[in-house]
C-alpha positions, -999 to 999 in steps of 0.1 A, spaced: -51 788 222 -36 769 255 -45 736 234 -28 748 205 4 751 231 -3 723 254 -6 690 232 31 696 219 42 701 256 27 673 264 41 651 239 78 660 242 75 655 278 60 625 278 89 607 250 118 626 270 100 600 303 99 578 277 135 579 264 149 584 298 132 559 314 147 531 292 183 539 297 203 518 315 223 536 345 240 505 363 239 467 362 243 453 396 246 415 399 230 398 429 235 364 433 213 350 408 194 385 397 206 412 372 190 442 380 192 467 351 186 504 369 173 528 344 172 567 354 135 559 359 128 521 378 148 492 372 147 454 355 156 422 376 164 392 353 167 359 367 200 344 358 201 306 372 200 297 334 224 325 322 254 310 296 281 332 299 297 329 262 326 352 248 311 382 228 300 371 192 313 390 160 280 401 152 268 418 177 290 449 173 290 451 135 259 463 116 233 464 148 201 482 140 180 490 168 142 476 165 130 480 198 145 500 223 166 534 226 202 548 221 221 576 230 253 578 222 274 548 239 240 542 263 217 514 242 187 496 255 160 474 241 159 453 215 185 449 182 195 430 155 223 423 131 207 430 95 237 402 80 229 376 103 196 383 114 205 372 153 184 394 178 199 408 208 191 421 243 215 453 249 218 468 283 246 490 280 255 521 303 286 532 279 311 522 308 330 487 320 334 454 298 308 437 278 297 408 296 277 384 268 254 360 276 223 338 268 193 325 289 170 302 266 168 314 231 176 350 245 207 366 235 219 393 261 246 421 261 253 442 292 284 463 304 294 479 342 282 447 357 286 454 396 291 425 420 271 427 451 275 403 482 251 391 505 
């Protein structure tokens, strides 16, 4: 019987973790590190290489997510434009200005970028 209960528990718990642990709170710039701070951990990304490049047509008109998770104006993960077929890197808390950049043949999207000084 407490199986018959338990197993479903489990598994909404455990993609509720899941969900909430892959959306993006804040984006704090460091000197050369973006740290992406989720409600659970966080994501450093080294940005020595980092092109900063206005924000392309495509990557706010027909975005499908293929990797990743969204809720409402908060989106995380992996996406792509099904037109173009350009991937994207979206770390977006729903608040500040969409910052666009690439590093390599990565294509990244991120908003509320906070400044930090040493």
């Amino acid at each position: 019987m407490w199986t018959s209960i338990l197993a479903p528990v489990l598994i909404i718990v455990g993609v509720a973790l899941l969900v909430l642990g892959s959306l993006p709170v804040e984006n704090r710039l460091d000197g050369d590190t973006l740290t992406v701070k989720f409600i659970i951990g966080k994501k450093a990304i080294d940005m020595t290489d980092a092109k900063y490049l206005s924000v392309p047509d495509d990557v706010n008109h027909n975005i499908i997510r293929t990797n990743g998770t969204s809720v409402g104006s908060k989106k995380s993960g992996h996406f792509m434009n099904t037109k173009t077929k350009n991937k994207y890197i979206f770390y977006l808390t729903g608040k500040g200005k969409q910052v666009y950049f690439e590093i390599g043949d990565k294509k990244y999207l991120v908003d509320d970028l906070q400044h930090t000084s040493k």
